[in-house]
Every structure is written in C-alpha cells, then in structure tokens.
py3Dmol code that shows the C-alpha trace and the ligand (Angstrom):
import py3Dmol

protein = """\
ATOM      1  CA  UNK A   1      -7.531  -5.191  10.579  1.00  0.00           C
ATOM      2  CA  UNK A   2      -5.264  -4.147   7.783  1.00  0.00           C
ATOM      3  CA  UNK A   3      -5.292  -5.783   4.209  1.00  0.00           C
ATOM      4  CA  UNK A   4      -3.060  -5.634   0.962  1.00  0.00           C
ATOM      5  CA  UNK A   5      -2.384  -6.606  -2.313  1.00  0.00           C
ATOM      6  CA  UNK A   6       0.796  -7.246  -4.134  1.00  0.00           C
ATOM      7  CA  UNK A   7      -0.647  -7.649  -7.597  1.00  0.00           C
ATOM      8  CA  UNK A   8       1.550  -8.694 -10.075  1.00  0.00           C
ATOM      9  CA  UNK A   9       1.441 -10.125 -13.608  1.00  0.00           C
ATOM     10  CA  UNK A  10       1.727 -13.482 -12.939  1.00  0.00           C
ATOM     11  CA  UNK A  11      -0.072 -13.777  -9.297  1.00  0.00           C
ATOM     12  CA  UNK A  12      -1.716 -11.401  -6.791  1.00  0.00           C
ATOM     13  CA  UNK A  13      -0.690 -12.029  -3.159  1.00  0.00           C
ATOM     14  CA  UNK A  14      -3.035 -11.323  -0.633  1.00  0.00           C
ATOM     15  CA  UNK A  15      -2.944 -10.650   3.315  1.00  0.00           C
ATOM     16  CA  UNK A  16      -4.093  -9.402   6.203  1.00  0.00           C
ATOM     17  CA  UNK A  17      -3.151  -8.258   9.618  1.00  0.00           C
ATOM     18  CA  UNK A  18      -3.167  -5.800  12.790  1.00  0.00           C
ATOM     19  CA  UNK A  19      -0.143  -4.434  11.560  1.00  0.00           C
ATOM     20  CA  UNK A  20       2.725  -4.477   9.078  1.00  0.00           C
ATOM     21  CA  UNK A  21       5.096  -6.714  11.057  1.00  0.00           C
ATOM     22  CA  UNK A  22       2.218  -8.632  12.018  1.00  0.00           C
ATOM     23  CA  UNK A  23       0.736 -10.873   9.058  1.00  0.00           C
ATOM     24  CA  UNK A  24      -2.071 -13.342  10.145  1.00  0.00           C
ATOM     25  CA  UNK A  25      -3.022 -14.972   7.138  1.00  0.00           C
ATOM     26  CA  UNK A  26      -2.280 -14.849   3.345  1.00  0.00           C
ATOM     27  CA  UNK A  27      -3.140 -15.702   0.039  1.00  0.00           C
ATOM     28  CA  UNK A  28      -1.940 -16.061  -3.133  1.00  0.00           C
ATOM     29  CA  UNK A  29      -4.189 -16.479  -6.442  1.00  0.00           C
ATOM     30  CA  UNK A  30      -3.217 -16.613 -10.366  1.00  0.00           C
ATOM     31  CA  UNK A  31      -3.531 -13.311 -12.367  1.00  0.00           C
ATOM     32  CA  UNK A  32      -6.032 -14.403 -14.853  1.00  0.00           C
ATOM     33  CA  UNK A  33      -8.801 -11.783 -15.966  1.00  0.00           C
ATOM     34  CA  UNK A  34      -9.980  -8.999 -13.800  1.00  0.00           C
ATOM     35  CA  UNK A  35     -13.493 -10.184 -13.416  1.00  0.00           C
ATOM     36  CA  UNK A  36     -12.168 -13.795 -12.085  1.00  0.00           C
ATOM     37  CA  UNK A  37      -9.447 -12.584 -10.162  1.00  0.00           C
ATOM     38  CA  UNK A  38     -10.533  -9.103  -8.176  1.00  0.00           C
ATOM     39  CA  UNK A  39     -14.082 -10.996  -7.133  1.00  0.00           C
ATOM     40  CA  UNK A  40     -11.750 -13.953  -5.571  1.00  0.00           C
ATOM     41  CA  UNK A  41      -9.611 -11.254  -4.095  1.00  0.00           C
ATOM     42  CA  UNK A  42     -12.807  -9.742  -2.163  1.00  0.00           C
ATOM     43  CA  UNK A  43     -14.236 -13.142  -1.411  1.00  0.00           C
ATOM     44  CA  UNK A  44     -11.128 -13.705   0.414  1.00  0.00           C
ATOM     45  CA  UNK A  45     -11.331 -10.474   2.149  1.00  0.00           C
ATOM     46  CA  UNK A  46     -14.655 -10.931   3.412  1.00  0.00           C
ATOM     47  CA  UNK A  47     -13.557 -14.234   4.969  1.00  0.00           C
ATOM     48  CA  UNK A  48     -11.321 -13.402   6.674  1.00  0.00           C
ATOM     49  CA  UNK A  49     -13.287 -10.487   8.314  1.00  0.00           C
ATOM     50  CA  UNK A  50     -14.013  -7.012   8.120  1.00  0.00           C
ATOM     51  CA  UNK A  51     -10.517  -4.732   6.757  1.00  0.00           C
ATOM     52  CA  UNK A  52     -10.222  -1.312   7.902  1.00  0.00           C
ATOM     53  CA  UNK A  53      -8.117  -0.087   5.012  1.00  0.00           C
ATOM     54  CA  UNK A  54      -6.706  -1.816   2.318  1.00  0.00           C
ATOM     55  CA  UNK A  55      -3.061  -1.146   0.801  1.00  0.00           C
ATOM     56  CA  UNK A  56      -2.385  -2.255  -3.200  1.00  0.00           C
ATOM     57  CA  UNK A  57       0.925  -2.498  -4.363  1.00  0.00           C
ATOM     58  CA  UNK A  58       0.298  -3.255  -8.118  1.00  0.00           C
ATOM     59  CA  UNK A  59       2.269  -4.109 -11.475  1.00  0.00           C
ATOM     60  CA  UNK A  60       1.950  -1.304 -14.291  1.00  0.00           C
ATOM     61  CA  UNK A  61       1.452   1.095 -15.151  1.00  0.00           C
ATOM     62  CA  UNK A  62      -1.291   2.613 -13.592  1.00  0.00           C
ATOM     63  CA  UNK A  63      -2.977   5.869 -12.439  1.00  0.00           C
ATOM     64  CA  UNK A  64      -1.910   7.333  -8.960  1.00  0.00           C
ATOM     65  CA  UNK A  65      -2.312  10.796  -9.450  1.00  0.00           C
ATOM     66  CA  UNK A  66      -5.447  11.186  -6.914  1.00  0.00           C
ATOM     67  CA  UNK A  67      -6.509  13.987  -9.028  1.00  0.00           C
ATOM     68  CA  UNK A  68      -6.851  11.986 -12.158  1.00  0.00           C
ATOM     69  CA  UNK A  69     -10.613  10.787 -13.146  1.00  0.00           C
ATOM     70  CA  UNK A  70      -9.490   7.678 -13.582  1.00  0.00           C
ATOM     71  CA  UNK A  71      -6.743   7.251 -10.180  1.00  0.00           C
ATOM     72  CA  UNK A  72      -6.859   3.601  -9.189  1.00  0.00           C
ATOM     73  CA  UNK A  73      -6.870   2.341 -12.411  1.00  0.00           C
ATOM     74  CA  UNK A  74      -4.076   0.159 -14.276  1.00  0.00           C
ATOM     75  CA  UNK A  75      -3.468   2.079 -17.551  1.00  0.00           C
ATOM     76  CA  UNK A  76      -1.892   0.997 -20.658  1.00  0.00           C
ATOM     77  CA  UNK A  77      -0.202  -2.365 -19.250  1.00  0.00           C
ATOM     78  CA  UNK A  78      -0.142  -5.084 -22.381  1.00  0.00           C
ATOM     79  CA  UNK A  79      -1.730  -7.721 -20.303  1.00  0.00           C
ATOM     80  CA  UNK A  80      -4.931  -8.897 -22.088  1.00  0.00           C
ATOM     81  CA  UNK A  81      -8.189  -7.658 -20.574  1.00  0.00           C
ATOM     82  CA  UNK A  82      -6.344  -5.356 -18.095  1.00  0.00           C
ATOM     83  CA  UNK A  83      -6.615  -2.021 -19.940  1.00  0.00           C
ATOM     84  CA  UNK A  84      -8.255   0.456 -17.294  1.00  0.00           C
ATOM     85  CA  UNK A  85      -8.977  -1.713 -15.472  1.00  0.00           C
ATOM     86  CA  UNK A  86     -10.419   0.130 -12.111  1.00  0.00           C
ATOM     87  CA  UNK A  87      -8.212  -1.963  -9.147  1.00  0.00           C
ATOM     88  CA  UNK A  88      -9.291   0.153  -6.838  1.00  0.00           C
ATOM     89  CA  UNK A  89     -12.908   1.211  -7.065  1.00  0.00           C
ATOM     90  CA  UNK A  90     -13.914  -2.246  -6.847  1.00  0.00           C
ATOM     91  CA  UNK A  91     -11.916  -2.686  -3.654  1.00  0.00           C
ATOM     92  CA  UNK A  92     -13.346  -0.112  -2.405  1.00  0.00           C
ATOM     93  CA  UNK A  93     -16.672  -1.342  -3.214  1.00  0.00           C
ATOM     94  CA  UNK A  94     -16.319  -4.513  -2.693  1.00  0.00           C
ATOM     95  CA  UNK A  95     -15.019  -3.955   0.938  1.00  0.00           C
ATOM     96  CA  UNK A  96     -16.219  -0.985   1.983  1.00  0.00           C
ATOM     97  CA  UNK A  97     -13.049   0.424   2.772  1.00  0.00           C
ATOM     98  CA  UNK A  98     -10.876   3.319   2.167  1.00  0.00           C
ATOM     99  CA  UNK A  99      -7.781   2.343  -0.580  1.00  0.00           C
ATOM    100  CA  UNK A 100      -4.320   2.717  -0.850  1.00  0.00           C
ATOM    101  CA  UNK A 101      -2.976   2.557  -4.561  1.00  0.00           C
ATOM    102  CA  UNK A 102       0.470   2.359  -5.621  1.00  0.00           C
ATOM    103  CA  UNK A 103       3.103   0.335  -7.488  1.00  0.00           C
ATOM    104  CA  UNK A 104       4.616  -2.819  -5.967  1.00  0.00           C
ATOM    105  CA  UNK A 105       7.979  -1.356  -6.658  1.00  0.00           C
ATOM    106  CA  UNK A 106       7.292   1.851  -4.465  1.00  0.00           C
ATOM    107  CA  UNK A 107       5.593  -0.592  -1.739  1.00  0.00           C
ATOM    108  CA  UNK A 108       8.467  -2.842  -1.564  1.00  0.00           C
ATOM    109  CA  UNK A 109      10.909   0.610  -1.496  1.00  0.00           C
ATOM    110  CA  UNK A 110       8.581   1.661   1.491  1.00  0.00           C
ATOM    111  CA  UNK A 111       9.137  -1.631   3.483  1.00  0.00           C
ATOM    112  CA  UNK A 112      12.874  -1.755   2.819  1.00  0.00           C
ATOM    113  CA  UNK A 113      13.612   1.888   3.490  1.00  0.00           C
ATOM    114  CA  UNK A 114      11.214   1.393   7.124  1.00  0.00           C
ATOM    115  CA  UNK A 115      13.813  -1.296   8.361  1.00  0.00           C
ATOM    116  CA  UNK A 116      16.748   0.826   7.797  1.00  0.00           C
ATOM    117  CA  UNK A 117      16.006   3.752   9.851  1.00  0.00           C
ATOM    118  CA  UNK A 118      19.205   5.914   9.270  1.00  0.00           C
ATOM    119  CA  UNK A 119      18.376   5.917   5.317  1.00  0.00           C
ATOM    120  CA  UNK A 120      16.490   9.039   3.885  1.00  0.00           C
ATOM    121  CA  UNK A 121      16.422   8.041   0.432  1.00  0.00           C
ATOM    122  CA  UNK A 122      16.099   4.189  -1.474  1.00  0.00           C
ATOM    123  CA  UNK A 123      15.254   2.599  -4.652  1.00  0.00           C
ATOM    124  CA  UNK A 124      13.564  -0.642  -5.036  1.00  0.00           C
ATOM    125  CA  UNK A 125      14.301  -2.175  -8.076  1.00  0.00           C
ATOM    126  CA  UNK A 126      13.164  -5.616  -9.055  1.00  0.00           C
ATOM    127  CA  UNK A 127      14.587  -7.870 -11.858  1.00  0.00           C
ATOM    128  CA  UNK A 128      13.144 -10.500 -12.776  1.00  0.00           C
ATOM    129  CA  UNK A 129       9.994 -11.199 -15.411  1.00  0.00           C
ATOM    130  CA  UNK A 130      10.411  -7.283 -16.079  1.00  0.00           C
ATOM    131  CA  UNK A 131      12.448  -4.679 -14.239  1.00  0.00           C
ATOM    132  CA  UNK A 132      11.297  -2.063 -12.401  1.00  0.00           C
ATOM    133  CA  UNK A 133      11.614   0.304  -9.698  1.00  0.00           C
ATOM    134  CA  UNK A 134      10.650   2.390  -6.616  1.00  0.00           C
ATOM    135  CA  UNK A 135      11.698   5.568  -5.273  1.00  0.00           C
ATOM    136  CA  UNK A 136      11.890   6.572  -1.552  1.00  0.00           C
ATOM    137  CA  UNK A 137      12.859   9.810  -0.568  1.00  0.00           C
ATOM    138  CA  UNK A 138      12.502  11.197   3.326  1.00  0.00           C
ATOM    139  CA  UNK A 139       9.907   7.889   3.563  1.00  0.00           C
ATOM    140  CA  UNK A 140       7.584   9.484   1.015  1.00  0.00           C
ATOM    141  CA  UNK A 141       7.295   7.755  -2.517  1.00  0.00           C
ATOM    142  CA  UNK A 142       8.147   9.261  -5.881  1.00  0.00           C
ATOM    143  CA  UNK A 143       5.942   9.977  -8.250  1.00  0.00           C
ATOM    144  CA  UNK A 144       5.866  12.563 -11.062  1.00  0.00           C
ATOM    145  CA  UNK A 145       4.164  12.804 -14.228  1.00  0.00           C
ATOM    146  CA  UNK A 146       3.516   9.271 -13.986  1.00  0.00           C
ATOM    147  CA  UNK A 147       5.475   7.149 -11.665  1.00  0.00           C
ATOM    148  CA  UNK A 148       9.221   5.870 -12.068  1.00  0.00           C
ATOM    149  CA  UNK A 149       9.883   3.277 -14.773  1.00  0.00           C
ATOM    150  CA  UNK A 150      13.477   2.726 -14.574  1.00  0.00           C
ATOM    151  CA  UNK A 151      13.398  -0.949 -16.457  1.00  0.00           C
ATOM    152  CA  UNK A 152      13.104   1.350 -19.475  1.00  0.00           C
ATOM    153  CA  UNK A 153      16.261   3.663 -19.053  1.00  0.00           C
ATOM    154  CA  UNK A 154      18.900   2.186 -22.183  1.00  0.00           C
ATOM    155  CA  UNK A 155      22.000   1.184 -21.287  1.00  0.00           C
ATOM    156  CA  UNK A 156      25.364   1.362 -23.526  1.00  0.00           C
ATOM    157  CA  UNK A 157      25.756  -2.153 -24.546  1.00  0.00           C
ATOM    158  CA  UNK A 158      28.327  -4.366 -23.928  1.00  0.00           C
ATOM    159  CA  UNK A 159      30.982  -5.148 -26.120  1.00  0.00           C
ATOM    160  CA  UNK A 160      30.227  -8.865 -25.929  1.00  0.00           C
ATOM    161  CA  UNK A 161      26.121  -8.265 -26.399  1.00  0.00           C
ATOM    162  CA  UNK A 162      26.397  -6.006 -29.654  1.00  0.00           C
ATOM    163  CA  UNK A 163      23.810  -8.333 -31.515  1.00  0.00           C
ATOM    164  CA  UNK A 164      21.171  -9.183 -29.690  1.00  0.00           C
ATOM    165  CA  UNK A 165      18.307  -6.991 -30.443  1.00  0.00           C
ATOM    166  CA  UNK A 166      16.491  -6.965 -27.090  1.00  0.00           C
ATOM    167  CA  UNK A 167      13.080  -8.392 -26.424  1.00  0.00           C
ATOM    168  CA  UNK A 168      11.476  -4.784 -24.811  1.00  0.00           C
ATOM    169  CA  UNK A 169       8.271  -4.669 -27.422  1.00  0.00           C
ATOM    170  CA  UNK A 170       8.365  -0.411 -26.667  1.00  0.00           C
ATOM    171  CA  UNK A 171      12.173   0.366 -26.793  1.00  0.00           C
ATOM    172  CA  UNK A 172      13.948  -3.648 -28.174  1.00  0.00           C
ATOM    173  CA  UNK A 173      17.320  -3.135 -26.004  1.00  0.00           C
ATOM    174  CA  UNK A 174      16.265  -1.304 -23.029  1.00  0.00           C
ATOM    175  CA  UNK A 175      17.426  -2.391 -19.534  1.00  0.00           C
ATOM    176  CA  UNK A 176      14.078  -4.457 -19.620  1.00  0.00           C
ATOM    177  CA  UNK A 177      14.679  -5.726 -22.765  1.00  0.00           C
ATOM    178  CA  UNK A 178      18.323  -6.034 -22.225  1.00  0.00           C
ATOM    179  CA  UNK A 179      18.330  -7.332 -18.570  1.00  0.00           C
ATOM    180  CA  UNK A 180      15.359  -9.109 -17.644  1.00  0.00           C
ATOM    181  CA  UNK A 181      14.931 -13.204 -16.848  1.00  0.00           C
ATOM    182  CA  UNK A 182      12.893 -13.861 -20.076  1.00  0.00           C
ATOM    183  CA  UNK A 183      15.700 -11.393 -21.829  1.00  0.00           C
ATOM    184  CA  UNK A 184      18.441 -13.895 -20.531  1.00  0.00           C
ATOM    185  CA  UNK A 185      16.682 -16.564 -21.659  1.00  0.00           C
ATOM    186  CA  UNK A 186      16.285 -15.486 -25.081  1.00  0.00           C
ATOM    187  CA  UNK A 187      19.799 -15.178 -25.409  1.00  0.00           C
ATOM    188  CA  UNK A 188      21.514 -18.132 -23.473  1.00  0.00           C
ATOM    189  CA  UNK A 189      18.242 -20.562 -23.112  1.00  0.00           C
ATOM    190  CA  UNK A 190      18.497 -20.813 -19.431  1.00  0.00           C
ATOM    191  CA  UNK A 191      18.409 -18.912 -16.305  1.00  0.00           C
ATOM    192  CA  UNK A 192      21.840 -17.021 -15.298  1.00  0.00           C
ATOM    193  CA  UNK A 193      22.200 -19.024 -11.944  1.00  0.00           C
ATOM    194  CA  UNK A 194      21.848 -22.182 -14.364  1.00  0.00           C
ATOM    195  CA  UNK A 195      25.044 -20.689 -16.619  1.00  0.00           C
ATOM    196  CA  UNK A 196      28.530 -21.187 -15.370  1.00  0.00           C
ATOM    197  CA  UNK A 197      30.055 -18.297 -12.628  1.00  0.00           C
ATOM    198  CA  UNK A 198      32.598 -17.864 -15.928  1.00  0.00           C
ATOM    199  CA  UNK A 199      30.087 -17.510 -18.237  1.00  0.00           C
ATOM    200  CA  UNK A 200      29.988 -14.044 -20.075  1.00  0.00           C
ATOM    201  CA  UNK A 201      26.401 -13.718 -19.483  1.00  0.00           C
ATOM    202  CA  UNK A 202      27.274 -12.628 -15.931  1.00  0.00           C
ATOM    203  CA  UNK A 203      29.198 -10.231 -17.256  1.00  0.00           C
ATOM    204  CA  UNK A 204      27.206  -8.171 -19.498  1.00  0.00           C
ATOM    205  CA  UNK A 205      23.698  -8.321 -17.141  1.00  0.00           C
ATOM    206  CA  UNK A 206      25.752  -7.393 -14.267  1.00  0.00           C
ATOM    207  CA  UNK A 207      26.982  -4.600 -16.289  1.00  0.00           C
ATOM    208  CA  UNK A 208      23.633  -3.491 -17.613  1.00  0.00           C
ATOM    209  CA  UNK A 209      22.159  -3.413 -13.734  1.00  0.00           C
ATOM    210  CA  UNK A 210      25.400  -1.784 -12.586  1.00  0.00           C
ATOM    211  CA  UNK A 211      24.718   1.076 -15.091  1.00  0.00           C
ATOM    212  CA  UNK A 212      20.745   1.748 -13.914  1.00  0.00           C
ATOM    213  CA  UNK A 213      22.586   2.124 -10.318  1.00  0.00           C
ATOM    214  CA  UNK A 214      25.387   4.223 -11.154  1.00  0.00           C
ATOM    215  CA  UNK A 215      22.372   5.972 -12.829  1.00  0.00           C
ATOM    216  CA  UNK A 216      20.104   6.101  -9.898  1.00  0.00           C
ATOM    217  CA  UNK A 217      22.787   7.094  -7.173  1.00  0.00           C
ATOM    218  CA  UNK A 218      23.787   9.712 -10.096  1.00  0.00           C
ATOM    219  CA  UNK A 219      20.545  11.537 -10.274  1.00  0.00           C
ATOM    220  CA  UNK A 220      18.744  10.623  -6.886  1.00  0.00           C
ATOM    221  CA  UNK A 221      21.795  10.447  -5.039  1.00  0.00           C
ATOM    222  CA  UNK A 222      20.035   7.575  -3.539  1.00  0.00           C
ATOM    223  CA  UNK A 223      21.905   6.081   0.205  1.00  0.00           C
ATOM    224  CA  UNK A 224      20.503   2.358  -0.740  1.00  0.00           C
ATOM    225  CA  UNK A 225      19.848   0.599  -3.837  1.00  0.00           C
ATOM    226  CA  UNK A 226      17.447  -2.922  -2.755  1.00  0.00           C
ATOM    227  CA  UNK A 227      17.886  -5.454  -5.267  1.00  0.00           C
ATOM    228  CA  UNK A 228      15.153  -7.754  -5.480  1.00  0.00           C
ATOM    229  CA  UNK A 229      13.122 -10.218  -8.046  1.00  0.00           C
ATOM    230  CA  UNK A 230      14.456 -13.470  -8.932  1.00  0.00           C
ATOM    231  CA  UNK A 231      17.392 -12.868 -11.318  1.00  0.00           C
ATOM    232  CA  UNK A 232      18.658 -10.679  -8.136  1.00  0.00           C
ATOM    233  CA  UNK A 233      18.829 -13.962  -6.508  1.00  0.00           C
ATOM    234  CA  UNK A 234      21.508 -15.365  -9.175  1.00  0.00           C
ATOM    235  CA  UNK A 235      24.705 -16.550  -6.477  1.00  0.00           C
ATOM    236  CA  UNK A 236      27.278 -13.794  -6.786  1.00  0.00           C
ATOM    237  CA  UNK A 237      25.504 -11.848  -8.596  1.00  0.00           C
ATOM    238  CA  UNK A 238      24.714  -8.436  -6.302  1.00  0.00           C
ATOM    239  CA  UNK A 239      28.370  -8.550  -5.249  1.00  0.00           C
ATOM    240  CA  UNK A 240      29.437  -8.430  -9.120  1.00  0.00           C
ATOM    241  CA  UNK A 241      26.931  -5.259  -9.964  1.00  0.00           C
ATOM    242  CA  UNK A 242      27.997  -3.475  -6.442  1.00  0.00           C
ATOM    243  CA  UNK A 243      31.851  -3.859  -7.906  1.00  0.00           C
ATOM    244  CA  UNK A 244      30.651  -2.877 -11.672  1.00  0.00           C
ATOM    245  CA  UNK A 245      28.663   0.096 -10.340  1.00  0.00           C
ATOM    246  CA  UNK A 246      32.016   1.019  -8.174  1.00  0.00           C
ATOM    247  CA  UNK A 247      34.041   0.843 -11.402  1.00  0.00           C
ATOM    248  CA  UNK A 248      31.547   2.722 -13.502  1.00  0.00           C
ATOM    249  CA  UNK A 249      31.123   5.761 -10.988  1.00  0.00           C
ATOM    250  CA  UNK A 250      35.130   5.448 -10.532  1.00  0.00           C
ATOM    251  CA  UNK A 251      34.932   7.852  -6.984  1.00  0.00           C
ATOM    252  CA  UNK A 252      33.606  10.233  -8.610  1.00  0.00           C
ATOM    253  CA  UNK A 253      30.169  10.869  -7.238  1.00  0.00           C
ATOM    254  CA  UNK A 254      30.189  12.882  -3.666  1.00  0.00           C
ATOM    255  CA  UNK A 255      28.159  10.499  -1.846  1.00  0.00           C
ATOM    256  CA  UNK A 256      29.953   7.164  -3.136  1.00  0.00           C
ATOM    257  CA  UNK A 257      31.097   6.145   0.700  1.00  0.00           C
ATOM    258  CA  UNK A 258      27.987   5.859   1.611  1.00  0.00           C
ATOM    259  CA  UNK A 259      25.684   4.525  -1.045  1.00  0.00           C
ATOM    260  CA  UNK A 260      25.356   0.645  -1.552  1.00  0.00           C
ATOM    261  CA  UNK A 261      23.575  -1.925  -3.053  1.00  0.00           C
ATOM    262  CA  UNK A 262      21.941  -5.056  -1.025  1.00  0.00           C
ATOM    263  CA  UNK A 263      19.348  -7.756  -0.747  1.00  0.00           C
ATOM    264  CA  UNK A 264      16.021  -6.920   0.247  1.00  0.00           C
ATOM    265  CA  UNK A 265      15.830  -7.100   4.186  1.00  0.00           C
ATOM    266  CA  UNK A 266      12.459  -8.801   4.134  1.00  0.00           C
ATOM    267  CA  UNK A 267      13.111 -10.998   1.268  1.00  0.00           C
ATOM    268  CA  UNK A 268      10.135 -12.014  -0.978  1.00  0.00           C
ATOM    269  CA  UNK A 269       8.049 -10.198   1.571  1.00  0.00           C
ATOM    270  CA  UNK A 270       8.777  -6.444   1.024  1.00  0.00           C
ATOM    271  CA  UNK A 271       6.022  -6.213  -1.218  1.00  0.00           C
ATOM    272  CA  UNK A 272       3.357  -7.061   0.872  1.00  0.00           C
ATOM    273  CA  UNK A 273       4.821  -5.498   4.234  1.00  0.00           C
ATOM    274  CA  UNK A 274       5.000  -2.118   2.216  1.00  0.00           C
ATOM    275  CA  UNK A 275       0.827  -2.730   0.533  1.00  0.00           C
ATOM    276  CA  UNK A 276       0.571  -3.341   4.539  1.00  0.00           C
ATOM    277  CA  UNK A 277       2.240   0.025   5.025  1.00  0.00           C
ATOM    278  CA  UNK A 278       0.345   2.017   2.456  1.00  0.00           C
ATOM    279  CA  UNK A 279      -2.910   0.503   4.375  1.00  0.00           C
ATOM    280  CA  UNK A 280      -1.662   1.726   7.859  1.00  0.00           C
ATOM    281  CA  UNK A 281      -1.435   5.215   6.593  1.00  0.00           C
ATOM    282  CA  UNK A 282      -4.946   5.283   5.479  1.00  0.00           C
ATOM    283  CA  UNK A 283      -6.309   3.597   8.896  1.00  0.00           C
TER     284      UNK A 283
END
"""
ligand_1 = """\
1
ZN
Zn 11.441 -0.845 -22.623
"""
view = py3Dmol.view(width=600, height=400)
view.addModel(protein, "pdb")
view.setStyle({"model": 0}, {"cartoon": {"style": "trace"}})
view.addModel(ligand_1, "xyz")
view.setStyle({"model": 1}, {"stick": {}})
view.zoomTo()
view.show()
C-alpha cells in the first residue's frame, strides 16, 4: 500500500492506495502546529494499515537536496512553529517506511504531465493563497539550488495597478504579491469570480499570470503550462491569460504552436495523485 501527503498551509490531505489511479481512502486535517498535526497524520496511517512508501508533496520552502543534513525538512517558511521542521524523519519514523519529499507544486506537475503522455516538459503553477510552481522536464522534476519559486518572479505592472504596493512581505509587488487571492482581495475586497467579467481587475491579474507564462515557455520552453489553485478557477479566466500570454510573446517564440495553457486534468486531485507518484517510485 502506497501513502501521501499534500501538505499545505492551510490543510494537509492525506491518502492511501495500491496505486496512483487507485485511491482507497483519504483524509484531510487542519495545518495547525507540527507536533498536533504530523502525530494525527501517522495515527491515520497506522489505521489504515501498514504503507510501503510514503510520497509528500509539501508547501515551502523546504530542503530536497538528499545531500543536505537537514533534506526533509521545511526551511524558512513564515508559518509559526514550522521553521525546520523535519516532515520527513518523523514519517519515516513514525511509519517505518522509506520517504518521498518534494513540493506540492512539482507533485501536482508530475500527475499532470503523467496523463498527457506526448508532453516532455510542464509547469504546474498554482494561484491561489500564494503562487507557486512546478517544473517537469522528460518526467523528472526540477530542482536546482533550491527548488523553483516562480510566485516570486516581478512582473511589469499594469498601467491600471500603478499604486498598489503589493502584499509579498519579501519582494511587496511580486507576482505573489501582485497576483495572489488574498492580493486581489486587498485591492478590490472580494474574490475576482465575485467582480464583474468587465471589471479591470480581470484585466491586470490576467496580465500579471500571462507574463510568468510567457516567462516560463520563454526560458523552459515548456509544451504545457497547468493552471491550478482557486483563483485559476475564476470563469473565463484561463482563456483571458492563454490570449494575454499569445499577445505578449506576439509569435515570436519557436515553439509557440505548440505550447498552451489548461486546467489541471485531475482537478483538485493532482496533488495527491503526484505525492502518490513520488511514493510509487520509492516502492
Ligand atoms: Zn515575493
């Protein structure tokens, strides 16, 4: 039996199953402190059985250099009582199992780049209480120095969003900062799908997001961009950035027939189908 983790800020979903397409049961629990919330992670576990592997997509950032003394860990996140916080020693401890560790941006990448069989290289990128992203290339993961944070790339801004400072607390107007649901509701008070189709605010975030993919199929020459999170979800919306992104790379960019820009495949799911997939490497 396989198990994973999509941890996230707000709530860590849990499942398990023989295999990726195949989840049997699932959990979700709030992200409270570490202590509270990785025991009633195991306890879970261990109910449901005895996991073979265990797969953790997780929120940042965090260690995945398996070199590093401290791989496994979440880093320098701002979340209170998080700081180095060892994810995935305890799993490992607490189940007995060997661990997968990486972010839930590059999990969800894996998952949607797995269902599209004819596409080498994908980003992930989520938008929605932050932004970030994956990176799939030939159905391995990206990672570098550290791994990909492409919420914090800085867009030009938009004529009609000169004055808003951005609510990023490292960089003010980055795409994060610029871009993200708690950004949009700084500056209208509401959700974008609860604004007007006519409203500028579609506008100017569908120009910020159009500008991080004109970016990514720039310099990663990416086939697929997967938009997911819940500001993704905003009616119209992915149809507006795809025409933006069009507009911004104006033909100019030798793979521009083929790249595009879609819904995740697998919905809310990709997440956990991709922790699923890191597991199924291990086992
Ligand atoms: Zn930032």
């Amino acid at each position: 039996m396989l198990g994973a983790i999509e941890a996230g800020g707000t709530k860590f979903v849990l499942a398990v199953g023989p295999s990726p397409d195949r989840i049997t049961a699932r959990h979700s629990l709030p992200t409270t402190t570490p202590t509270e919330t990785l025991r009633a992670a195991a306890d879970w576990f261990a109910a449901q059985g005895s996991v073979g592997a265990l797969g953790i997509g997780t929120f940042g950032p965090a260690e995945l250099d398996r070199k590093a003394a401290n791989w496994g860990h979440i880093t320098n996140t701002p979340k209170p009582g998080w700081q180095d916080c060892d994810m995935a020693g305890f799993f490992a401890d607490a189940l007995s199992a060997p661990v997968a560790f990486d972010t839930d941006v590059n999990a969800a990448a894996i998952a949607e780049a797995a269902v599209r069989p004819a596409c080498g290289s994908l980003a992930y990128v989520t938008i929605g209480t932050g932004i970030g992203g994956g990176l799939v290339m030939r159905g391995e993961p990206v990672h570098g120095a550290g791994h990909p944070e492409m919420g914090h790339i800085v867009p030009r801004r938009h004529p009609a969003d000169r004055d808003f400072p951005g609510i990023c607390p490292h960089h003010g107007d980055c795409l994060e900062g610029l871009a993200s649901g708690p950004a949009i509701h700084a500056r209208w008070g509401c959700s974008l799908s609860q604004l007007p189709a006519d409203h500028i605010a579609h506008e100017v975030i569908a120009d910020y997001i159009a500008q991080a993919c004109h970016s990514l199929f720039a310099i990663a020459a990416v086939e697929v961009i997967v938009l997911g999170g819940g500001v993704s979800k905003t009616p119209g919306l992915i149809d507006r950035i795809a025409a933006r992104t069009r507009e911004i790379g104006a033909g100019y960019l030798p793979g521009h027939a083929r790249q595009r820009i879609e819904a995740p495949l697998h919905g809310d799911n990709a997440g956990i189908i991709g922790a699923l997939m890191l597991a199924e490497h291990l086992a």
